[in-house]
C-alpha positions in Angstrom: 12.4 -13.0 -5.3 14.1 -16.1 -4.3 17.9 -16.9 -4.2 19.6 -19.5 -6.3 17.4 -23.4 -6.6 20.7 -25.8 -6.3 19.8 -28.0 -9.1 18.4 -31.3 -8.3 21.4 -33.2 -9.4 23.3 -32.2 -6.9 23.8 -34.1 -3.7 22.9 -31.2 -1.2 19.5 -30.4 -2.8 17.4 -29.4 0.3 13.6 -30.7 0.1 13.3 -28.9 3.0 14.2 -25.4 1.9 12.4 -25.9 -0.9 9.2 -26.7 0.9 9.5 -23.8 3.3 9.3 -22.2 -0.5 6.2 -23.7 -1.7 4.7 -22.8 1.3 5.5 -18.9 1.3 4.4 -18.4 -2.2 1.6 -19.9 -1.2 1.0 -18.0 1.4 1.1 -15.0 -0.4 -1.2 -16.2 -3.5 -4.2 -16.9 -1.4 -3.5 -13.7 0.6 -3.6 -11.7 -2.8 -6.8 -14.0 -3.9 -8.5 -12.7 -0.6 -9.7 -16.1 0.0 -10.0 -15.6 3.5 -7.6 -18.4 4.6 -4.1 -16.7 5.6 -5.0 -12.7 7.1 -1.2 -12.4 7.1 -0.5 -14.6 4.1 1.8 -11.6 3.3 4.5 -13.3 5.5 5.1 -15.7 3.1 7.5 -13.2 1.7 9.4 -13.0 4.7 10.2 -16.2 4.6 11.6 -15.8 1.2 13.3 -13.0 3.3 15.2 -15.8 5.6 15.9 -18.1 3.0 17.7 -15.8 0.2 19.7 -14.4 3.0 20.7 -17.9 4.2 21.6 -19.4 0.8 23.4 -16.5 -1.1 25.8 -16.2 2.0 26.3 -19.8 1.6 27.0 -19.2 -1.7 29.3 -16.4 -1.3 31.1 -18.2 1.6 31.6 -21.6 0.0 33.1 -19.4 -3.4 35.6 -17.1 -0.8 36.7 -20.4 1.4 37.7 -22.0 -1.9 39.2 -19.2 -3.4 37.1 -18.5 -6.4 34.4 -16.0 -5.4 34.4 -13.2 -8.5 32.1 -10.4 -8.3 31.2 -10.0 -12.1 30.9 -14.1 -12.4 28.9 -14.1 -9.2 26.4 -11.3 -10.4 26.4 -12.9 -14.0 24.8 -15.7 -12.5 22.5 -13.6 -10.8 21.5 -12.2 -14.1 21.1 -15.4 -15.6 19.0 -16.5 -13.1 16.6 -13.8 -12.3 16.2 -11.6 -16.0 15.2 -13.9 -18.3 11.9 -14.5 -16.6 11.4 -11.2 -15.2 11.8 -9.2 -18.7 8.9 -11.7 -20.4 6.9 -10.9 -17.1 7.6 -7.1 -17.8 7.3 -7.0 -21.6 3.7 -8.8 -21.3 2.8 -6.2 -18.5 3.8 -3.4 -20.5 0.9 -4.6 -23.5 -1.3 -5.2 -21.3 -1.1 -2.3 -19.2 -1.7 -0.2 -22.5 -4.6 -1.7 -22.9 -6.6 -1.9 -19.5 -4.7 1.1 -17.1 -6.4 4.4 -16.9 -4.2 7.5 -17.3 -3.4 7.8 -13.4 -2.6 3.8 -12.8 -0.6 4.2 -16.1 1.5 7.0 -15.2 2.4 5.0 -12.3 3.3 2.0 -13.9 5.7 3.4 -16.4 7.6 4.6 -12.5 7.2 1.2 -11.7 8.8 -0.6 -14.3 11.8 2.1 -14.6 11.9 0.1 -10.8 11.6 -3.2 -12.1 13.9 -3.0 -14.2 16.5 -0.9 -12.2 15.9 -2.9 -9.2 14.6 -0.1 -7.2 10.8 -0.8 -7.5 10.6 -0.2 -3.7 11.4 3.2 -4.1 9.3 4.2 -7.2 6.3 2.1 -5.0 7.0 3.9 -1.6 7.2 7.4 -3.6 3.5 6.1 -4.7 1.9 6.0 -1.0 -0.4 8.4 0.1 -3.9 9.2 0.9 -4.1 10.9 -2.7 -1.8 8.2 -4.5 -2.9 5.3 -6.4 -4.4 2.1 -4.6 -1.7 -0.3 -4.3 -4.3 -3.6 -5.6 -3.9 -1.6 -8.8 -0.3 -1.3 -9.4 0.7 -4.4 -11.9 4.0 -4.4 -10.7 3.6 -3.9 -6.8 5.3 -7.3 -6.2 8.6 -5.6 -7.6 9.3 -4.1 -4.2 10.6 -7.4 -2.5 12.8 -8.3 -5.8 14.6 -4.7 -5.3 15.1 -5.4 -1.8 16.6 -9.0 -2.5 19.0 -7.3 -5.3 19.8 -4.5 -3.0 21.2 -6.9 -0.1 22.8 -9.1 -2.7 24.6 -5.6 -4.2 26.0 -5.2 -0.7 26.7 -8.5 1.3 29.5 -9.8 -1.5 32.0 -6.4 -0.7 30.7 -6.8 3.2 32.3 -10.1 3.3 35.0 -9.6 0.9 36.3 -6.5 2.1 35.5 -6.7 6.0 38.2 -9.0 8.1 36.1 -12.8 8.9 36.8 -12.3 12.7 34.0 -9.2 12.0 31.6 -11.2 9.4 29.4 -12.5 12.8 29.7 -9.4 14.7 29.0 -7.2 11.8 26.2 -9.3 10.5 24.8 -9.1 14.2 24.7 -5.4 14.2 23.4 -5.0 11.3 20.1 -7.7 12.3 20.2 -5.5 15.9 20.0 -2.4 14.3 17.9 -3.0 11.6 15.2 -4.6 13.6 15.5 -2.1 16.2 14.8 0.5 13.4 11.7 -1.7 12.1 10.2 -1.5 15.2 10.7 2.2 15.9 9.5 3.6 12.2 6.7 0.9 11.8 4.1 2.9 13.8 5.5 6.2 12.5 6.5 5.4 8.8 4.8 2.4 8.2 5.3 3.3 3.8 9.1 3.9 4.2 9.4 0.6 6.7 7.3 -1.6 4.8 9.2 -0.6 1.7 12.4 0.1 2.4 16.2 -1.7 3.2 17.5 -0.7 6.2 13.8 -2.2 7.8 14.0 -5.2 6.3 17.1 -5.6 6.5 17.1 -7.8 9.2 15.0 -10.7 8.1 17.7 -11.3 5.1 20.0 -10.9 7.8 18.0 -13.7 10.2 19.3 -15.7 7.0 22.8 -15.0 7.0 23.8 -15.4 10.6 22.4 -18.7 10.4 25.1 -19.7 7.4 27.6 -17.8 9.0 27.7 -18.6 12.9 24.8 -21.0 13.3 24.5 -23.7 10.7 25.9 -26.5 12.8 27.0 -24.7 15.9 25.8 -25.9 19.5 23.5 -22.4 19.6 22.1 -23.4 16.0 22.3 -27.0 17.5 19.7 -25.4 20.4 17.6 -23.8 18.3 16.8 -26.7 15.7 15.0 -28.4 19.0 12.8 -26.0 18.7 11.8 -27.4 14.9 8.1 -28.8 16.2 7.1 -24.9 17.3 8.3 -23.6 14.6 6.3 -25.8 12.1 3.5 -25.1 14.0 4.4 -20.9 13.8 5.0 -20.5 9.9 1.1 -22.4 10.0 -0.7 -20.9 12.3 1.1 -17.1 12.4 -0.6 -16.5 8.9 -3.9 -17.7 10.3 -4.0 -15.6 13.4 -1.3 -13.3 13.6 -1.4 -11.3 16.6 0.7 -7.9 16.1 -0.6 -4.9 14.5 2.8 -3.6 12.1 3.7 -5.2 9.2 6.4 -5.9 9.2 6.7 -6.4 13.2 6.5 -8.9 15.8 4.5 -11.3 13.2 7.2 -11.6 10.9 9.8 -11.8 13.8 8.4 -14.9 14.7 7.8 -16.2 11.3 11.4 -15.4 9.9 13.1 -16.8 13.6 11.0 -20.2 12.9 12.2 -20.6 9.2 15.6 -20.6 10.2 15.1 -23.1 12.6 13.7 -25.0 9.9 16.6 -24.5 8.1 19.2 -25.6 10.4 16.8 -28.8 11.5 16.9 -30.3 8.6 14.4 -32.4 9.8 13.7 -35.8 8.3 9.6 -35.1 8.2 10.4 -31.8 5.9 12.9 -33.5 3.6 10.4 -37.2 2.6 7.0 -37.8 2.4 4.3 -36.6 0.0 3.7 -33.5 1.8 7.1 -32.0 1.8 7.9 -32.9 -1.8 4.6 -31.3 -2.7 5.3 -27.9 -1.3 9.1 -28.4 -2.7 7.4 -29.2 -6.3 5.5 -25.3 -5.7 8.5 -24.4 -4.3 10.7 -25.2 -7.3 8.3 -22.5 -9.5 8.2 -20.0 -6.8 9.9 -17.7 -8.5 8.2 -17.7 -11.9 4.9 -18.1 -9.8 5.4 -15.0 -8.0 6.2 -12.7 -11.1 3.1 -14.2 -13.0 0.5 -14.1 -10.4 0.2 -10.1 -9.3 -0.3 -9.1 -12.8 -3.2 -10.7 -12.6 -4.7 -10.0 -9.9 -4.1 -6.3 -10.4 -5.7 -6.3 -14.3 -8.6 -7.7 -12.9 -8.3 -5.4 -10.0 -8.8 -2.4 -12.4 -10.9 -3.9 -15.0 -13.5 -4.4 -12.0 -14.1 -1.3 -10.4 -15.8 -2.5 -7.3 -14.6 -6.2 -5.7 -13.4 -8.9 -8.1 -15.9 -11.7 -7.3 -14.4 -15.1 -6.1 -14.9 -17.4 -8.6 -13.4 -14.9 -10.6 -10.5 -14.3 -7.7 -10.1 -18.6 -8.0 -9.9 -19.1 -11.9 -6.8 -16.6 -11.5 -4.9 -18.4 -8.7 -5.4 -21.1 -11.1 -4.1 -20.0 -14.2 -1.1 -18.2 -11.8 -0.1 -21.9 -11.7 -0.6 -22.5 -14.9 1.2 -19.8 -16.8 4.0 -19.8 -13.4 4.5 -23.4 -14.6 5.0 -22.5 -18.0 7.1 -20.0 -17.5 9.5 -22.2 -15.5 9.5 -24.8 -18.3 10.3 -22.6 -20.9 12.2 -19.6 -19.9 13.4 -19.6 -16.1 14.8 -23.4 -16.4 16.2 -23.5 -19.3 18.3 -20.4 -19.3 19.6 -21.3 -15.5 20.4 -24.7 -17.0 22.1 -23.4 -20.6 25.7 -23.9 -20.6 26.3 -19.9 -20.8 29.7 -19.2 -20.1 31.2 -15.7 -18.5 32.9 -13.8 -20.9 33.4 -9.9 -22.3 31.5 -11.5 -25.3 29.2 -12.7 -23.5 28.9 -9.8 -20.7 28.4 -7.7 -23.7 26.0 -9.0 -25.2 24.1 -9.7 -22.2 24.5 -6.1 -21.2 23.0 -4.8 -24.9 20.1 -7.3 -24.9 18.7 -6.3 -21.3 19.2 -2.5 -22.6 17.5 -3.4 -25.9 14.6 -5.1 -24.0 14.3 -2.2 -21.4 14.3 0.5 -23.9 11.9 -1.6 -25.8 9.5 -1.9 -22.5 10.0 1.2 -21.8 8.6 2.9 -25.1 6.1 0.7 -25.5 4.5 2.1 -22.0 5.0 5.8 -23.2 3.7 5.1 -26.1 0.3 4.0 -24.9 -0.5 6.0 -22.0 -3.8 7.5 -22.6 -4.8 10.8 -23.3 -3.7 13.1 -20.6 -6.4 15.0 -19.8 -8.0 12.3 -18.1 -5.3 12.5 -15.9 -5.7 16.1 -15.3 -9.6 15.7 -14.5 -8.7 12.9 -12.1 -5.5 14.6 -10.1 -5.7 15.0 -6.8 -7.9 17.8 -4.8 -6.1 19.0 -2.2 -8.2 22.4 -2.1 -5.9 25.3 -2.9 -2.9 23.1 -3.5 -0.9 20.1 -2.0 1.1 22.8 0.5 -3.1 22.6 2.4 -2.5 18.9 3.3 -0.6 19.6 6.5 1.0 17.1 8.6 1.3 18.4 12.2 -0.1 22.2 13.6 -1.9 24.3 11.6 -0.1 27.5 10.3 -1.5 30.0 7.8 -0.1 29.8 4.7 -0.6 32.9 2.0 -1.0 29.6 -1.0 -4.0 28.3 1.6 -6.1 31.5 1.0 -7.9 33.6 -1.4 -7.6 37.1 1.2 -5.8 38.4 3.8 -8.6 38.9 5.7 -10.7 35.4 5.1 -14.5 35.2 6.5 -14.7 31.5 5.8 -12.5 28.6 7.1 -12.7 25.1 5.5 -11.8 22.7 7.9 -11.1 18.9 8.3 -10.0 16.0 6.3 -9.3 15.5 2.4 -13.2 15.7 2.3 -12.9 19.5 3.4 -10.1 20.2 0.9 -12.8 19.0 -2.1 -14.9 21.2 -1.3 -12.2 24.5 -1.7 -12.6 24.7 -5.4 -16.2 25.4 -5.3 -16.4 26.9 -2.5 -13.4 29.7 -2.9 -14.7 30.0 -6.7 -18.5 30.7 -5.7 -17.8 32.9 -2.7 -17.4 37.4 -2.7 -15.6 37.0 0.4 -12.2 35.3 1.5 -11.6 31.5 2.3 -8.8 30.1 3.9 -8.3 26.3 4.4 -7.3 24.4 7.5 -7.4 20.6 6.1 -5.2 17.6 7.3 -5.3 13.8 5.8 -8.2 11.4 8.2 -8.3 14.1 10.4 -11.7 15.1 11.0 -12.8 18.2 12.6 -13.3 17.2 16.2 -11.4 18.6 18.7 -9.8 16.1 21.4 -10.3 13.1 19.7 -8.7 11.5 16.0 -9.1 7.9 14.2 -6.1 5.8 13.5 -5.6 2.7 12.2 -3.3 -0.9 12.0 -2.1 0.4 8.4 -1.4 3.9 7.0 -2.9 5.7 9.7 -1.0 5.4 13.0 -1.0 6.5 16.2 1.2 8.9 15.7 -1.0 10.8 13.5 -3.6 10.5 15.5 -1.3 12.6 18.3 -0.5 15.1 15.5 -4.2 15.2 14.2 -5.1 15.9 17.7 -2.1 18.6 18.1 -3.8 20.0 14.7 -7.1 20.3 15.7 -6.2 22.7 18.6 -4.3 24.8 16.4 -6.8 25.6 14.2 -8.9 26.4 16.8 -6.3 28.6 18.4 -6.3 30.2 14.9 -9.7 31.4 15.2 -9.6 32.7 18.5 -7.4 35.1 17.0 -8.2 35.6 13.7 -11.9 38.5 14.0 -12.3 38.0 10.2 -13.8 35.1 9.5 -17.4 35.1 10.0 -18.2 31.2 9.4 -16.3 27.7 9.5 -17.5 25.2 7.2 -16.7 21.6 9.1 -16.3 18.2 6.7 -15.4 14.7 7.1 -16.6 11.4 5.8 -16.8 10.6 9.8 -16.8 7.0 9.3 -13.6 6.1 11.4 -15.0 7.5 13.8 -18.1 5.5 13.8 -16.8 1.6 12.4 -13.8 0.0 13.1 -14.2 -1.7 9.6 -14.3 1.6 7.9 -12.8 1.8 4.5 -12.0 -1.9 4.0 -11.5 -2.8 7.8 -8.1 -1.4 8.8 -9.0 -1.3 12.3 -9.7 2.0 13.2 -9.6 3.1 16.9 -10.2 6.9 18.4 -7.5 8.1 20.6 -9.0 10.8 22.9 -7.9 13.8 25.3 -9.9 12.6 28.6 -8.4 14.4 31.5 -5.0 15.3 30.6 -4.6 11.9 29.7 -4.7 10.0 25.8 -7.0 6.9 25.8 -8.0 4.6 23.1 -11.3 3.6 22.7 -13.0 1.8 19.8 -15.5 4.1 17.2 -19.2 4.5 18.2 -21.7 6.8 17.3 -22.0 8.4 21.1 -18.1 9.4 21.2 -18.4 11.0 17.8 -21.6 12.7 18.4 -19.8 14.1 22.0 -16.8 14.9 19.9 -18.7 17.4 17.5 -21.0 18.9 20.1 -18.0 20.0 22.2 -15.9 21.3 18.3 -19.4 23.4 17.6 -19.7 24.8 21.2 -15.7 26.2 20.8 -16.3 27.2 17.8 -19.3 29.5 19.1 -17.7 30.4 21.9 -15.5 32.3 19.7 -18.3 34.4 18.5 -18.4 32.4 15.1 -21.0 30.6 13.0 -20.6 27.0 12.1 -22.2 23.9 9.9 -21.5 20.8 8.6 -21.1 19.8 5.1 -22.0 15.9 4.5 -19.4 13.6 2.3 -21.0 13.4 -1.3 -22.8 10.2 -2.3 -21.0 7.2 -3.0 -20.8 3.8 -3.7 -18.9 0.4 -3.8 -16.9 1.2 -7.2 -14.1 3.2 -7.9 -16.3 6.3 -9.6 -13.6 8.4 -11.2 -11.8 5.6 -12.7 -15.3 4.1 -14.4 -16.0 7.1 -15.7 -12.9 7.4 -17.4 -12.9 3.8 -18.8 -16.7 4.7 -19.9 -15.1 7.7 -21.5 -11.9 5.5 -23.1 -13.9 2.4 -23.9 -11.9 0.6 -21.5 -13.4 -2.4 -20.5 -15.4 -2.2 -17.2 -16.6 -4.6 -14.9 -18.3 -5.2 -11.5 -20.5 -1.4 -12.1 -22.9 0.0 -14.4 -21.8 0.8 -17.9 -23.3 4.7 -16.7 -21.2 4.5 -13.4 -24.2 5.8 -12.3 -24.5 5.7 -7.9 -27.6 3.3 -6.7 -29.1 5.2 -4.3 -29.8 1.8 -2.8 -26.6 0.6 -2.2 -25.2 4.5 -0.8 -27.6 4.3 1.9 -27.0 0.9 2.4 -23.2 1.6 2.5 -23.2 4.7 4.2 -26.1 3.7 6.9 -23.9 4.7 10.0 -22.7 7.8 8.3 -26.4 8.9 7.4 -27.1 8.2 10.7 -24.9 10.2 12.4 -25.5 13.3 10.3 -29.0 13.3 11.1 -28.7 12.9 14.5 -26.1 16.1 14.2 -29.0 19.1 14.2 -30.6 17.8 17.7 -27.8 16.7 19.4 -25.2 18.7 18.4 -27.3 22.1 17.4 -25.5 22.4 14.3 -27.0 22.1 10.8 -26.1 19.9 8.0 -25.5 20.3 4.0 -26.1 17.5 2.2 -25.7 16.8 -1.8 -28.0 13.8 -1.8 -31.2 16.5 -2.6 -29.0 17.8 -5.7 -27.4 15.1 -7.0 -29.6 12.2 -6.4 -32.9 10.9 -7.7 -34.9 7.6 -6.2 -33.0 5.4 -7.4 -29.7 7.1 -8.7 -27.5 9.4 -8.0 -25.4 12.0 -10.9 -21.4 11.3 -11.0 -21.3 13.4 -14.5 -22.4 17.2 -15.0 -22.1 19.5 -17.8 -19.6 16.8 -19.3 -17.2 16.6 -16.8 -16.9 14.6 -14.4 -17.8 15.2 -10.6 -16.1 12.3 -8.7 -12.0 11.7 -8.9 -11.9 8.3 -7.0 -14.8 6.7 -5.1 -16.0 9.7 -3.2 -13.8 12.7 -3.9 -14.6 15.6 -6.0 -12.9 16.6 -8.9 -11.6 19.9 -9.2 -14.3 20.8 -11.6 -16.6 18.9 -10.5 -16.4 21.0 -7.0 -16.8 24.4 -9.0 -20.2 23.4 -10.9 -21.8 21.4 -8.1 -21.2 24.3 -6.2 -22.4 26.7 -8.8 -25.7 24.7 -9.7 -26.7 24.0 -6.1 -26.2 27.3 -4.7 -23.8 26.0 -2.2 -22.8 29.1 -0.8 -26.4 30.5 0.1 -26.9 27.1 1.6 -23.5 27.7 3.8 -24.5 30.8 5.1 -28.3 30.1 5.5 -27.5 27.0 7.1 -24.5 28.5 9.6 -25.7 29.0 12.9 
C-alpha cells in the first residue's frame, strides 16, 4: 500500500511524510469501523496515492542520476519490502476464510487472492461488482485493490523514465495526470466499478506524486504552492469530515491528493516536531502492516454478523487492528526490510520458489475448504429466465427471455420482477416473456439513481427502457396481462438501501429534472404506467416485494444449514414481522395506497408467508430467500405453487 519507509537512521527521514501516513490509515480505519467520524475517510488512501507516487520516483530518480538504478535490484527490494507481510496476511485469511465464508463469499475470495497474490486484486474485485455480485463489506481481501494499483504504477514508471528521453519525463508525466484525471471524471458517473477500481483513473493521484519529485520539489511553482501549506492542513481534515462531491474518486480526492503534495513540498516545521506530528508518524511507520491486518477483520465479523456489527463490537476491532498491525511490523515487516538480504541468482531463486511455494500453498488451502457447492447453487443469482433478461439500455425481445412465441404475460421491472419468473413461467399454461432491468422500476418517465452504483446515467437508460417496453406492447396483441414489480423504495427515501442518496430524474415537459423521492411522485409515476398500460387494451397489477428484514436472509440460512457461526439474527433466520413493517413502513405505505389512487390492485406474500409475529424464509427444505429480499430460484417455483400465485395474478389484473 505504501512506498518505501527511509529508515530512521538516515538523515532525510521525513516526520512529515510519515505523518500525512498516520493520518490516511487512519482515515480509512474509522471509515471501515463506521464510527461516524470521517463520511469520506476512504480518502485516506488517496493520500497514500500522492505519497507512493512521490517517493518511488524519488527513488528511481536519485538511482538513474547516480548511475545505479537496476530493474531486478529495484523490484527485489520491492519484494522484500511488501511480501513478507502480505503472504502471513494472506495465509491467515485463507484459514480463516475456510472457516467462516459461505459458499458464494468463498468462491469469491479464492478470485481474490489469485489477485493478491498476482497483484491484480483490482480486477478480480471490479469483475465482482454488480447488483447480483457479492457485497463488497464481505470480501476479506477488498483492500487488495489499491496494493495492485500501487504495483501496477511501480511495474510501469521505472521503463517510463528509463526508456523515455528526461527532456519528456515532465511533459510525459503531465499528460499522463491530464489525461487520466480527465478520464476519472468522465467514467465516474458512467462506470463508477471500472473508475473506482481501475489504473488509468487513478492514475493520476500517483501521478499528483510524481510531478512533484520530478518538476516541483524545490522549484519557484512548488515554491508557490507550499504557501498554500495552512489550507491544505486544514483540507486533508476537514475534506473527510464534509466532503462535498458526489464520485469517488472525484473532486474530493482532487483536493485531498493537491493538498498532500503541498504538504510534501512544505516541509513545514509544525509537521516535522511536536507531539502531534511524531504521533501520527509513529501510526504512520505501521501503516502498511496496519492496513493489511485491519480489513480482515472487519469483513469476518461482517459475515459472521448477518445484520449490522454492533459498535462496541466495530471498536474492540479497530483496537486489536493496532494490536496485531503492530505485531506484525515488529516481527515480520521490519525485520525482513532491515535483514541484510543481498541480490543474487541464489537469492532471486529462492525468493522466486518460496513466494510460489507459499501461493500454491494458499491457494489449495482455499480450494480445499470451500463448502459444499450446492449451497452455492441454491443461492446463485435470479435473474428470471437467465442473466441475458438483465438488460442495460432498450428493451428488445429476446427468444432466451420467453417461454412462447406468442406470450400473454409480461414480467416487468427491476431484479424484483426477474424473482418472480421462475414461479411464475413454471406455474403458468400460457406464455411469459420478461422485460426486467437492474433499479429500474416499472414507471414510465421517471427512474432512481444514486451517489454510488446507480448513476445518472442509468437513470437516462432506465428511463429510455421503460418506453421501450411499453412500445413493445403496443405492438405485441398477445399478451393479455403485465405483472409490474419493484421494491419501490428509491423512489420513496433518499436513504434507501443503506443511504446512497437516491434522487428521481423525471421526463416533465420535454425536459429531465431531478427531484428528491416522495411518496406523491411515485404514486403519480404508477398511475400514469397503469393508465398506458390500459390504454393498450391490457390488464395490469402489482406484485409487492416479499418480506424482509435487517439480516442477510440467504446467507443465515446457509450458515444455519453449515453450522457456521451466526450472529446479530435468530438461530431460525426467521423474519420478525415487527421489524419488516417497521423497516418497510414507506414501502407498505405506498402499496396500499396503490388500489385507490392508482386503480390498480396489489399481490402481496405477507398473507402466505407470514404469521403475527414471523414470517417463513424456509419451505419444503429449501430455501426461499437468496440474499436479504430476493427469491431463490426454487424458492420462486414453490411459493408460487403453494399460494396459487397465478390465480391471484389473473383474479387480481384489472
Amino acid at each position: 500500500m505504501i512506498a518505501d519507509t527511509p529508515p530512521r537512521e538516515r538523515s532525510n527521514f521525513r516526520v512529515d511524510i510519515q505523518a500525512l501516513r498516520g493520518l490516511a490509515i487512519l482515515l480509512v480505519l474509522f471509515y471501515h469501523a463506521k464510527l461516524g467520524f470521517f463520511k469520506a475517510g476512504h480518502l485516506g488512501v488517496d493520500i497514500f496515492f500522492v505519497i507512493s507516487g512521490y517517493l518511488i520516483t524519488r527513488i528511481i530518480l536519485k538511482d538513474i542520476q547516480l548511475g545505479t538504478f537496476s530493474f531486478c535490484a529495484f523490484y527485489f527490494r520491492r519484494a522484500k519490502r511488501l511480501l513478507p507481510a502480505a503472504y502471513v496476511v494472506f495465509l491467515a485469511t485463507v484459514v480463516a476464510s475456510s472457516v467462516l465464508l459461505t459458499s458464494l463469499e468463498m468462491r469469491d475470495f479464492v478470485m481474490q487472492l489469485i489477485g493478491a497474490v498476482t497483484f491484480t486484486g483490482n480486477f478480480a474485485l471490479w469483475m465482482q461488482t454488480g447488483y447480483f455480485e457479492g457485497a463488497a463489506h464481505l470480501k476479506p481481501l477488498l483492500h487488495v485493490w489499491s496494493l495492485a494499483i500501487e504495483e501496477q504504477y511501480y511495474l510501469l514508471l521505472p521503463a517510463a523514465l528509463m526508456f523515455v528521453p528526461r527532456r519528456h519525463w515532465v511533459t510525459g508525466t503531465v499528460l499522463l495526470l491530464v489525461s487520466s484525471l480527465l478520464l476519472c471524471f468522465i467514467l465516474a458517473p458512467l462506470k463508477p466499478g471500472a473508475t473506482f477500481y481501475l489504473l488509468p483513473t487513478r492514475g493520476w493521484e500517483l501521478a499528483i506524486g510524481s510531478l512533484g519529485a520530478l518538476a516541483l520539489d524545490g522549484s519557484k511553482m512548488g515554491l508557490g504552492l507550499s504557501r498554500l501549506f495552512w489550507p491544505a492542513i486544514l483540507a486533508l481534515f476537514l475534506i473527510p469530515v464534509t466532503p462535498i462531491g458526489t464520485h469517488n474518486p472525484g473532486i474530493d480526492a482532487l483536493i485531498v491528493c493537491i493538498a498532500t503534495l503541498v504538504v510534501i513540498l512544505r516541509r513545514h516545521p509544525a509537521f516535522n516536531d511536536g507531539i502531534f506530528a511524531r504521533t501520527l508518524s509513529e501510526v504512520g511507520g505501521i501503516s502498511y502492516s496496519l492496513y493489511l491486518v485491519h480489513w480482515p477483520l472487519f469483513a469476518f465479523a461482517n459475515n459472521a454478523y448477518v445484520t449490522e456489527v454492533p459498535v462496541d463490537v466495530r471498536i474492540g476491532l479497530l483496537a486489536t487492528s493496532f494490536l496485531l498491525g503492530y505485531l506484525l511490523y515488529k516481527f515480520v515487516e521490519l525485520p525482513v526490510r532491515r535483514s541484510n538480504i543481498k541480490l543474487s541468482r541464489k537469492t532471486l531463486g529462492a525468493a522466486v520458489a518460496t513466494s510460489l511455494g507459499i501461493i500454491t500453498l494458499m491457494l489449495g488451502v482455499a480450494r480445499a475448504y470451500q463448502p459444499e457447492p450446492t449451497y452455492a447453487q441454491v443461492r446463485r443469482a435470479n435473474h428470471g429466465f437467465g442473466a441475458a433478461c438483465e438488460y442495460a439500455d432498450k428493451f428488445t425481445p429476446k427468444a432466451e427471455c420467453r417461454n412462447s412465441a406468442e406470450p400473454a404475460i409480461l414480467v416487468w421491472g427491476d431484479s424484483f420482477a426477474m424473482h418472480l419468473v421462475p414461479g411464475i413461467g413454471s406455474s403458468a399454461d400460457v406464455g411469459v416473456v420478461q422485460a426486467t432491468k437492474t433499479v429500474c422500476g416499472p414507471l414510465v418517465g421517471m427512474a432512481a439513481f444514486d451517489t454510488g452504483d446507480y448513476p445518472r446515467s442509468a437513470a437516462q437508460n432506465c428511463l429510455r427502457f421503460n418506453t421501450s417496453v411499453l412500445d413493445y406492447l403496443s405492438k405485441t396483441p398477445s399478451i393479455e396481462v403485465v405483472v409490474l414489480s419493484s421494491p419501490f423504495a428509491q423512489y420513496l427515501d433518499s436513504a434507501a438501501w443503506g443511504g446512497r442518496g437516491f434522487r428521481t430524474l423525471q421526463a416533465q415537459n420535454g425536459k429531465l429534472v431531478e427531484h428528491d423521492p416522495n411518496i406523491e411522485d411515485a404514486l403519480k409515476g404508477m398511475r400514469e404506467t397503469v393508465s398506458k398500460i390500459r390504454a393498450l387494451g391490457k390488464r395490469v397489477v402489482v406484485v409487492a416485494p416479499p418480506p424482509t428484514s435487517n439480516f442477510d436472509i440467504g446467507g443465515c440460512l446457509e450458515r444455519k444449514a453449515t453450522g457456521k457461526l451466526i450472529l446479530g439474527a435468530a438461530p431460525d433466520c426467521q423474519i420478525l414481522v415487527s421489524t419488516y413493517h417497521r423497516q418497510q413502513a414507506l414501502v407498505l405505505d405506498f402499496l396500499a395506497k396503490l388500489p385507490h389512487e392508482a386503480q390498480v390492485n396489489v399481490v402481496r406474500f405477507d398473507e402466505f408467508l407470514c404469521s403475527k409475529r414471523t414470517c417463513l424464509t424456509e419451505l419444503e427444505g429449501a430455501f426461499i430467500y437468496r440474499d436479504w429480499s430476493h427469491f431463490t430460484h426454487e424458492g420462486s417455483r414453490i411459493v408460487a405453487a403453494r399460494m396459487g400465485l397465478m390465480d391471484r395474478l389473473y383474479s387480481s389484473a384489472r
